[in-house]
N, C-alpha and C positions, 0 to 999 in steps of 0.2 A: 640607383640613379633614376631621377627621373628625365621625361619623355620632352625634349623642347621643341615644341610647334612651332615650325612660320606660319605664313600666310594660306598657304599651300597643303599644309600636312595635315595629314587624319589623325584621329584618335587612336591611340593603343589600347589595346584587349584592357578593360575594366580589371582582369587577373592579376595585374602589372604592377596594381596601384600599392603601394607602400603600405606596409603595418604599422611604422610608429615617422613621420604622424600620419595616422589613419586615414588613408583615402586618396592619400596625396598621389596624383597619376602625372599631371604635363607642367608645363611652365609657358608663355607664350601664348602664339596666335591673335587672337582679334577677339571680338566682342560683339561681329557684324549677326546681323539675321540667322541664316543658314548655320554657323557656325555654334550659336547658344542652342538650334534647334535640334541640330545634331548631337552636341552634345545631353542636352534630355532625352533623345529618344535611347541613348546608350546607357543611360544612368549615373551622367558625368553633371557635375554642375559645378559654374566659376565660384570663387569666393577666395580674396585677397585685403588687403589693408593698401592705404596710401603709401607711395611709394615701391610696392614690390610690382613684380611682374603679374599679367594675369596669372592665378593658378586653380588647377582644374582638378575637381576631386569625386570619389568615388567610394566612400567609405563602408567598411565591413563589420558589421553587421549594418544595416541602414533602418533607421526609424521611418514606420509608412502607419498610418492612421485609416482601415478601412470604414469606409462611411458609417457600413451598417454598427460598427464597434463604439461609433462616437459617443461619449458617456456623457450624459446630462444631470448634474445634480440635482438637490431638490429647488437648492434657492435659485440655480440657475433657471430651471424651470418655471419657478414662481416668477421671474426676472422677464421671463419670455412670454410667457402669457401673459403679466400686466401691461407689454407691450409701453413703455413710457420713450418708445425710440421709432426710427424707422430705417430699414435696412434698404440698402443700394449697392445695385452694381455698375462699374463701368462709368461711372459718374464723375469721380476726383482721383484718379489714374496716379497721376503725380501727387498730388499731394498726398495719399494715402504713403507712396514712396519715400515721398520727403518726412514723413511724420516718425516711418521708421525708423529713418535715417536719424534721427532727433538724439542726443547722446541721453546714456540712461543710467542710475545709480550704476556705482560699480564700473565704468566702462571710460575709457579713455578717446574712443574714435569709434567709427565706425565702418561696417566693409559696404556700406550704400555710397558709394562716392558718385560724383558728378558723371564718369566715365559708364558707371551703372544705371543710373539713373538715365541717361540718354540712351543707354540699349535698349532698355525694357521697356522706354516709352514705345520706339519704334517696332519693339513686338507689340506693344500692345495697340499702336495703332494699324496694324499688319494683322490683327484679331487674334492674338494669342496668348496674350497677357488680361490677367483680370482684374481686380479691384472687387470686393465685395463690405461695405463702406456703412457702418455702424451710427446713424444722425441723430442728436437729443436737441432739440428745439431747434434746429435751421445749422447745426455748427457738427462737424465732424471730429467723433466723440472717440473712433475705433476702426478697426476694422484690419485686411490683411492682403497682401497680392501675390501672386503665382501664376504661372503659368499651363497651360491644359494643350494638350495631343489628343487626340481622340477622348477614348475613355481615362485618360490619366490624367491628373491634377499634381503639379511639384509648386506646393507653397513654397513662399520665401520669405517670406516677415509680417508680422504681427503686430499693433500698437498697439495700448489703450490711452486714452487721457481720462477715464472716469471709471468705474468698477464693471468689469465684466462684460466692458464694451467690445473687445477681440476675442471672450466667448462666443456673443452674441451671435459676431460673423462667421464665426466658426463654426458654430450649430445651424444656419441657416445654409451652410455650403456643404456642411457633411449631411444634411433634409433635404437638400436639393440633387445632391451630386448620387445620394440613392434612388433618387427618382428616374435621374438619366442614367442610372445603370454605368455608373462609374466603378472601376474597381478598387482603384486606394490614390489616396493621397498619401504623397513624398511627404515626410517632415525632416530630412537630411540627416540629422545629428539628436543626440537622445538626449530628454530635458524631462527633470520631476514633472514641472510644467505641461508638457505633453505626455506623458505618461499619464497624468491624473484625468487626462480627458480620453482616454481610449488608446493611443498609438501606443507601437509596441516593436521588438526590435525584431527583425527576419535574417536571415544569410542573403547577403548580396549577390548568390546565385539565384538564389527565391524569389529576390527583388526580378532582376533581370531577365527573368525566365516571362514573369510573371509580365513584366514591360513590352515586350515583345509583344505581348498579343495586344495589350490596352492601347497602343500607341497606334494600329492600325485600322481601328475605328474611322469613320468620318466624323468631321469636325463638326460643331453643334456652331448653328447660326451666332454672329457676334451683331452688336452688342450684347453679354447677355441679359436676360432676363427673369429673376426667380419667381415662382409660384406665389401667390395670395395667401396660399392657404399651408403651408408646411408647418406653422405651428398650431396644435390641435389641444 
């Protein structure tokens, strides 16, 4: 059985969380500030479809992508240093959200609904939420958002509208994020996708062992802002 939140209720031990389906810890609660905050610094994150309740997950083994791991191809590299884009952060907030949200081969709906899309604005205009925004001639081409605690980064989705434009963002956040001495990036759930770029899967005690210390860093000034020079 799982854990049903009011308004009011904490979170259950991570230990709790269901093996099939994977992760599954609460049912309930809200969507407010404090509450998605908490839930990341535990290693809990929402993710639900239209019409169900919020539901809060926790999954075992968890996919994380540490910076220094991030794989770069050859062409992606050739891709990065012709440089024919210009990368941004903190810029198109929402629309990066909404671009996600976009339906995609294969897919019927999506878990970005309007009620998500209004949280994570107001984390991200609370400095917590990021955008890091992928641009080919004036038009937003790519890119991905998540959210950061201290030293930790919990991506949430990824677009592209052209080739290798949510690399792009990708590699400029895993060049940056080792710069500030970040120690991994969440990727939630395990995908060829993310495998083929570095991330890989840990015990979700290893996760949260490891959370505990990243998460109590101070926070790095917002708007961010990345480096000039990370691609060499």
């Amino acid at each position: 059985m799982i854990t049903i939140l009011n308004h009011h209720s904490k979170f259950p031990s991570v230990t709790l969380a269901m093996q099939y389906p994977n992760g599954l810890l609460a049912a309930g609660g809200d969507l407010e500030p404090g509450r998605l905050l908490d839930a990341y610094r535990h290693g809990i994150f929402p993710w639900f479809s239209e019409g169900d309740p919020i539901l809060w997950w926790s999954p075992d083994p968890r996919m994380v992508l540490y910076p220094y791991e991030f794989k770069i191809s050859k062409s992606l590299r050739r891709t990065l240093r012709n440089k024919p884009y210009e990368v941004r952060t903190d810029t198109a907030f929402e629309e990066v959200m909404r671009a996600c949200a976009a339906p995609r081969d294969g897919q019927d709906g999506t878990w970005i609904q309007e009620e998500m899309v209004a949280a994570y604005k107001r984390l991200h205009l609370a400095g917590w939420a990021h955008s890091i925004e992928t641009w080919i001639d004036g038009k937003l081409a790519g890119g991905l958002y998540g959210i950061s605690i201290g030293r930790m980064f919990y991506g949430e989705s990824m677009f592209s509208r052209a080739s290798d434009t949510s690399k792009i963002a990708l590699a400029h956040l895993a060049l940056q994020l080792q710069r500030w001495q970040f120690g991994m990036i969440d990727c939630q759930m395990n995908t060829p996708h993310l495998a083929s770029l570095g991330a890989r899967e840990i015990p979700r005690s290893k996760f949260v062992e490891q959370l505990q210390e990243l998460v109590n860093y101070p926070n790095l000034a917002t708007p961010w802002r990345f480096d000039d020079d990370l691609i060499t």
